[in-house]
TORMIMAR-785431 format. One line per 8 residues: number of its first residue (from 1); their letters; for each residue y, z, x of C-alpha. Coordinates in pm, 1 decimal. Layout:
BEGIN
NUM = a = Y,Z,X ~ ...
***
This chain:
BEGIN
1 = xxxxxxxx = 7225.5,7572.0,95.1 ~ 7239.6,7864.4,391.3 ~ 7086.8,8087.8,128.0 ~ 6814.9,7845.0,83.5 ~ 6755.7,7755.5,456.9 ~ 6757.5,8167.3,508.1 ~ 6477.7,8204.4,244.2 ~ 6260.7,7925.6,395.3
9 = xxxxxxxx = 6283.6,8100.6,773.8 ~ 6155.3,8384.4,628.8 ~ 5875.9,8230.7,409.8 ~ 5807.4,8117.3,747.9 ~ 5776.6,8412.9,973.7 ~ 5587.0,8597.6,702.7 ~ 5306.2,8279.8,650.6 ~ 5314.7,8297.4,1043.7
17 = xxxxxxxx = 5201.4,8659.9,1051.1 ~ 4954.2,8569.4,799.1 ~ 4817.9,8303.5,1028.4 ~ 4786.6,8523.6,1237.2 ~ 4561.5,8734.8,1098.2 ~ 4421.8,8434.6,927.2 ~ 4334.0,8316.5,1348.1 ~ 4205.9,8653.0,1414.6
25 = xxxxxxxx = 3959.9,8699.3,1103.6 ~ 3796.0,8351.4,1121.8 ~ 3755.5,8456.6,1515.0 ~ 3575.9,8798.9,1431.6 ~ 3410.9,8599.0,1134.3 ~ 3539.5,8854.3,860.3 ~ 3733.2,8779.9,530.9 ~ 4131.8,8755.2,563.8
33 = xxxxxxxx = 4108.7,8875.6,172.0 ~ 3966.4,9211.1,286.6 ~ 4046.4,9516.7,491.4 ~ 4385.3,9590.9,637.9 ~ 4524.3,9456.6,981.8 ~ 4390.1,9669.8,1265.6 ~ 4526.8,9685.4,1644.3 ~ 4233.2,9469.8,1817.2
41 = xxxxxxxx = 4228.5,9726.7,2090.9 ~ 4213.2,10073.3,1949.2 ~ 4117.3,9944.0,1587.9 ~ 4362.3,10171.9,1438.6 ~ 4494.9,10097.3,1093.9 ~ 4817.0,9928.8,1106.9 ~ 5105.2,10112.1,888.9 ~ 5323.9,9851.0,690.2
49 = xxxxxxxx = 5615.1,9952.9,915.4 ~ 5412.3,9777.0,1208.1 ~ 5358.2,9470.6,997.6 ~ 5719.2,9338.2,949.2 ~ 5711.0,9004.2,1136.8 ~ 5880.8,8989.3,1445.1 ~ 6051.4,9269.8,1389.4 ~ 5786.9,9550.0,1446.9
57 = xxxxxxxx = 5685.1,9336.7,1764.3 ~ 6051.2,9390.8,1906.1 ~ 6045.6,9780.6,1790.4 ~ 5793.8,9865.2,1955.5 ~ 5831.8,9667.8,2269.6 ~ 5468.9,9418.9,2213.2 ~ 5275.8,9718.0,2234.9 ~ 5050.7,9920.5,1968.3
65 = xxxxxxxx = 5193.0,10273.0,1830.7 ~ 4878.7,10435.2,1864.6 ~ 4705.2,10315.3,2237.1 ~ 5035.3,10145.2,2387.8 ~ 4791.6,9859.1,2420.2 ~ 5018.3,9515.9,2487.1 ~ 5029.2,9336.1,2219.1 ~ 4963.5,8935.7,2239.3
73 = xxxxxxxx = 5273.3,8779.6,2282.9 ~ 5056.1,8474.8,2045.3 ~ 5195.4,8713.3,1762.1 ~ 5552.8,8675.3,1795.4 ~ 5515.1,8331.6,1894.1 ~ 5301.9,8213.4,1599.4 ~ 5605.3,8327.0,1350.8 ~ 5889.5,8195.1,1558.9
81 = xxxxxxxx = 5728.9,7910.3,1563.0 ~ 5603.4,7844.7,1167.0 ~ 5977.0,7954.0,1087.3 ~ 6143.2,7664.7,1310.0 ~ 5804.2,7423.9,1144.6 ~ 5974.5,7528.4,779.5 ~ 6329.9,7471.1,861.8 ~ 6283.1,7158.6,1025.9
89 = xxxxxxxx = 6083.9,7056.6,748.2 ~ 6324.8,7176.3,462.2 ~ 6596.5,7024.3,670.9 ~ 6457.1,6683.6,668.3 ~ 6359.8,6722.7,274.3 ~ 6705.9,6832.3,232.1 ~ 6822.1,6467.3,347.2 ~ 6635.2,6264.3,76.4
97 = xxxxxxxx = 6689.8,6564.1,-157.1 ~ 7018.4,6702.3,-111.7 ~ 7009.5,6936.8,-457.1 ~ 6783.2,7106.8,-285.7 ~ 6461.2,7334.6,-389.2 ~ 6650.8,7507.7,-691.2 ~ 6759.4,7179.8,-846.4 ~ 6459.3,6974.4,-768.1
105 = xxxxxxxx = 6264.8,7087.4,-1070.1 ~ 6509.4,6891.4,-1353.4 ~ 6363.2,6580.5,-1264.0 ~ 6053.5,6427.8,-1242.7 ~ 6052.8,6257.6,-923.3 ~ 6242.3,6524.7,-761.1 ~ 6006.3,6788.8,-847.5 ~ 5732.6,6547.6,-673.9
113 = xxxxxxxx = 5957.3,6572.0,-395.7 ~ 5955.3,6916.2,-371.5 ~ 5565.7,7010.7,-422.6 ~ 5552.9,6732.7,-137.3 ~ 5758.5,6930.8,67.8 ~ 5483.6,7217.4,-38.2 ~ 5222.2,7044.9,81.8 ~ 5395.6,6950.3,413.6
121 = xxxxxxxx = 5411.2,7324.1,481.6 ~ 5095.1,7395.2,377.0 ~ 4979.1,7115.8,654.6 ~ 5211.0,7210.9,924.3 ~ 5059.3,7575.7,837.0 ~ 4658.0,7434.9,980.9 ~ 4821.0,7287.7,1228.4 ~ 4919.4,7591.5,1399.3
129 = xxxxxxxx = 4599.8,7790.1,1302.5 ~ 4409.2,7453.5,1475.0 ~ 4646.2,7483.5,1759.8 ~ 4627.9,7838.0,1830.8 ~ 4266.8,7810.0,1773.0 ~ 4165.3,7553.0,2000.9 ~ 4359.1,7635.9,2279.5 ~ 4193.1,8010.7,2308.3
137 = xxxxxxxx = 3856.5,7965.7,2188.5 ~ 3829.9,7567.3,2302.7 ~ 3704.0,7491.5,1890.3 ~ 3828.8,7377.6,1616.0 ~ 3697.0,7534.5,1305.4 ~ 3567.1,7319.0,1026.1 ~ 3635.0,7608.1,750.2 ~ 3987.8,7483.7,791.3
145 = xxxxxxxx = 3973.5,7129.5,885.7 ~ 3718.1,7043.4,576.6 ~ 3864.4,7190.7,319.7 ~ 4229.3,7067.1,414.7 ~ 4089.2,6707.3,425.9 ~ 3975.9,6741.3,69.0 ~ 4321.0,6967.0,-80.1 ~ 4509.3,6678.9,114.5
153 = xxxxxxxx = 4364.2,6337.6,1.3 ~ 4377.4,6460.4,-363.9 ~ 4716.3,6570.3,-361.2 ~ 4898.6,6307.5,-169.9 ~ 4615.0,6057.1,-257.2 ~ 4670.3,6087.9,-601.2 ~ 4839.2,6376.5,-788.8 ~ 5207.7,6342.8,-542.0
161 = xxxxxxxx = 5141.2,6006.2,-481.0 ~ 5408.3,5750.7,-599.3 ~ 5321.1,5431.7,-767.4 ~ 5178.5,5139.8,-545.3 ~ 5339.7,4812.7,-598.9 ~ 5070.8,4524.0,-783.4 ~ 4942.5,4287.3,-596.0 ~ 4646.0,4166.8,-329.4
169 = xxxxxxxx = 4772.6,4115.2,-34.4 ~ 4731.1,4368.1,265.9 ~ 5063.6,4572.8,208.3 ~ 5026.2,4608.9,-143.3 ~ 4638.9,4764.4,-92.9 ~ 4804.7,5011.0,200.2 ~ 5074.5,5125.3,-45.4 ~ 4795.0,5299.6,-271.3
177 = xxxxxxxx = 4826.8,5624.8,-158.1 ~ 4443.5,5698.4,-192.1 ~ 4337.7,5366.5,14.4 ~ 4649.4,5399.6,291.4 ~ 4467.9,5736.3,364.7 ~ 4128.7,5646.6,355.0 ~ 4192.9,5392.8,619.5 ~ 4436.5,5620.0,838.5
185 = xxxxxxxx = 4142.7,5861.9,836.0 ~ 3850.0,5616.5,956.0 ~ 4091.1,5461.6,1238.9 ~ 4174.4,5820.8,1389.1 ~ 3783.0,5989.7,1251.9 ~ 3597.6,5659.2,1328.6 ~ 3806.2,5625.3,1714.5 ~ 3688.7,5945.9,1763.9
193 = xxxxxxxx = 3350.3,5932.0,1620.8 ~ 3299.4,5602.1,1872.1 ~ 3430.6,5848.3,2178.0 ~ 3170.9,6081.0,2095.3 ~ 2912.6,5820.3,2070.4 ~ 2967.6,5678.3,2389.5 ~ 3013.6,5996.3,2589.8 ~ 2693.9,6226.6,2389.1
201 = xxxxxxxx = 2966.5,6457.6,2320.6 ~ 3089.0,6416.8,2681.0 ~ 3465.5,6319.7,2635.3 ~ 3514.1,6459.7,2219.4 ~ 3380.3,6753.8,2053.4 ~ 3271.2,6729.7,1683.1 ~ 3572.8,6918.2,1591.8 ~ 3783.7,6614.4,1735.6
209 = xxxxxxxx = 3640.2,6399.5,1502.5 ~ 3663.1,6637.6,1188.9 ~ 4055.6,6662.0,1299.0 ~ 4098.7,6293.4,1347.3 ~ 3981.0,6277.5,948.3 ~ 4278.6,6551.2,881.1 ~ 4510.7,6364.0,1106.2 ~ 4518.3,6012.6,867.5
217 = xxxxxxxx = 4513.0,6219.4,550.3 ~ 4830.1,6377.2,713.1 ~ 5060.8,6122.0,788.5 ~ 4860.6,5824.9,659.1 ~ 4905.1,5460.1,802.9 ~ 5084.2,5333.2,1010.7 ~ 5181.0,5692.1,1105.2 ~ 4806.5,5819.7,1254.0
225 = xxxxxxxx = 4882.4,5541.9,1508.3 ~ 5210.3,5690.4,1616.8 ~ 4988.9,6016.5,1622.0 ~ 4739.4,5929.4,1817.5 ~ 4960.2,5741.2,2048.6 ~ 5180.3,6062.1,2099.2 ~ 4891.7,6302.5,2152.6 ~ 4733.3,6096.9,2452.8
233 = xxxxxxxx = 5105.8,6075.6,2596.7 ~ 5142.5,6446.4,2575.7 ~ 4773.7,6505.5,2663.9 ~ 4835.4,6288.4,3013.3 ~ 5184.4,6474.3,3055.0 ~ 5064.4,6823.9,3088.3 ~ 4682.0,6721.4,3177.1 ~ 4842.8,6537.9,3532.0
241 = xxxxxxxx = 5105.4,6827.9,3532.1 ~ 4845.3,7128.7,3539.7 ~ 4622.1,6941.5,3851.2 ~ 5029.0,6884.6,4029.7 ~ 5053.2,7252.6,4046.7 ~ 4677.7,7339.0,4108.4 ~ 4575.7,7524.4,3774.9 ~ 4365.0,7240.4,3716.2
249 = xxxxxxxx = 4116.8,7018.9,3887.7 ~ 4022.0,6681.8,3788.2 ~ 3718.2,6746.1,3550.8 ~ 3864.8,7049.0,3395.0 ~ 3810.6,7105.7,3045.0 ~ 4151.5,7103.3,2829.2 ~ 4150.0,7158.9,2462.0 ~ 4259.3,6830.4,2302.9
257 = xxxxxxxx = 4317.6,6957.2,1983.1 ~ 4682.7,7120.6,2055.6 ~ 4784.8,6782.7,2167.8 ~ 4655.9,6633.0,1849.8 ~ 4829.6,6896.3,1641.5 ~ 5167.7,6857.0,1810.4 ~ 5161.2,6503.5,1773.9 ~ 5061.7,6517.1,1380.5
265 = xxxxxxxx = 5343.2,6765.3,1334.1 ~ 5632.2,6548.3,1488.0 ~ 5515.2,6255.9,1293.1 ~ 5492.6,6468.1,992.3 ~ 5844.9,6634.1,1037.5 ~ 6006.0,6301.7,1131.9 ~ 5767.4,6002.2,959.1 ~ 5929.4,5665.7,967.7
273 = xxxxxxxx = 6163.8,5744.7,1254.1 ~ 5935.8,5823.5,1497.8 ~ 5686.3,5576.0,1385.7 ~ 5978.4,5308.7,1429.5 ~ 6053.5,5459.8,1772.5 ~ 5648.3,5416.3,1873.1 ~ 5587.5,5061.6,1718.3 ~ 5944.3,4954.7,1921.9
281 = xxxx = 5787.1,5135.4,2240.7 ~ 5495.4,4987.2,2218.8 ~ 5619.7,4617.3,2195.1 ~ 5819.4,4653.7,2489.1
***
């Protein structure tokens, strides 16, 4: 099990330095398939020594080998943080699955188990690229959101989907995979589709809406609710917070999509739990 856990924290730090450059590319508009990683302020050629993740950031103190440029501490960050995203995740796979990833593939249901787990890491994965995204450049590109949207409602729509029960009524039509996320994704696309409506583009950028589509194909329903309840809690939080200690004024522009990406991830890692805890807060 520790052998496992140790394997998945390090699939995570290296997919975080890939999202890095993954970030970085779609920034600069140039292909993550070509070229090698270059220090962004001297352009120098990185040498694979400099490329270990986290590891080369602590050697060489955050700054490049060649120009002594700092280094963004984003880099260190984004694989600290997609290695805690995997072990979380693995650890609450390991509780419905506690063979584990070597001995999930003798059965049939627990090897959907485990390319679900896949997926999850896949999604948490754009989440951070969205996050990271957003909150520097204030956009969230469609390259990743569009695509995702499609990988996602095919394989949890259909392919890792388990059997819905037969029947007409409502909560036999939600338990289709396929259906429950078509309808999580026009509640969280279509509420922000209306925003934008209403505001011209005012309160919700485009991107919003594109995410809000990726959000219900994520966690599906009733879970986009918890999501979208979580995000505006979060959003208000630090929004109020920043104007309290004057870095922002009322009016300010603040990304939305980190607080949309946080709050997909927690009800992601932690599904029915937390989406007990927000249906019991709500009804308070």
């Amino acid at each position: 099990m520790l052998f496992e856990y140790l394997i998945v924290g390090l699939l995570g730090l290296v997919v975080g330095s890939f999202l890095n450059a993954l970030i970085w590319r779609l920034h600069e508009g140039t292909s993550v398939l070509v070229g090698r990683s270059k220090c962004t302020s001297c352009s120098n050629t990185l040498a694979w020594k400099d490329l270990v993740p986290l590891i080369s950031y602590l050697l060489l103190g955050g700054r490049c080998r060649t120009c002594t440029a700092s280094i963004s501490l984003q880099y260190p960050l984004v694989e600290v943080t997609t290695a805690f995203l995997f072990l979380f995740a693995y650890g609450v796979y390991r509780l419905n699955a506690p063979e584990g990833l070597l001995g999930a593939f003798f059965g049939v249901s627990a090897m959907r188990d485990a390319l679900a787990f896949i997926l999850n890491l896949f999604f948490l994965s754009v989440l951070v690229v969205i996050f990271v995204y957003d909150f520097r450049w204030y956009l969230i590109p469609d390259i990743v959101t569009i695509p995702t949207i499609v990988i996602g409602f095919l394989l949890s729509g259909f392919l890792l989907s388990p059997s819905p029960c037969v029947g007409v009524g409502v909560h036999c039509l939600l338990s289709n995979p396929w259906i429950n996320l078509l309808f999580a994704a026009l509640i969280a696309g279509g509420f922000f589709l209306a925003q934008y409506g209403i505001s011209g583009g005012r309160w919700i950028g485009g991107g919003d809406i594109r995410l809000g589509f990726l959000m219900g194909v994520m966690v599906g329903f009733p879970g986009v609710l918890a999501a979208l309840f979580f995000a505006y809690m979060f959003g208000s939080i630090i929004g109020l917070t920043l104007i309290a200690i004057g870095k922002k004024k009322r009016g300010s522009e603040i990304p939305f999509g980190p607080f949309l990406t946080v709050a997909t991830a927690v009800v992601l890692l932690f599904g029915t739990d937390i989406t007990r805890m927000f249906f019991a807060f709500s009804f308070i």
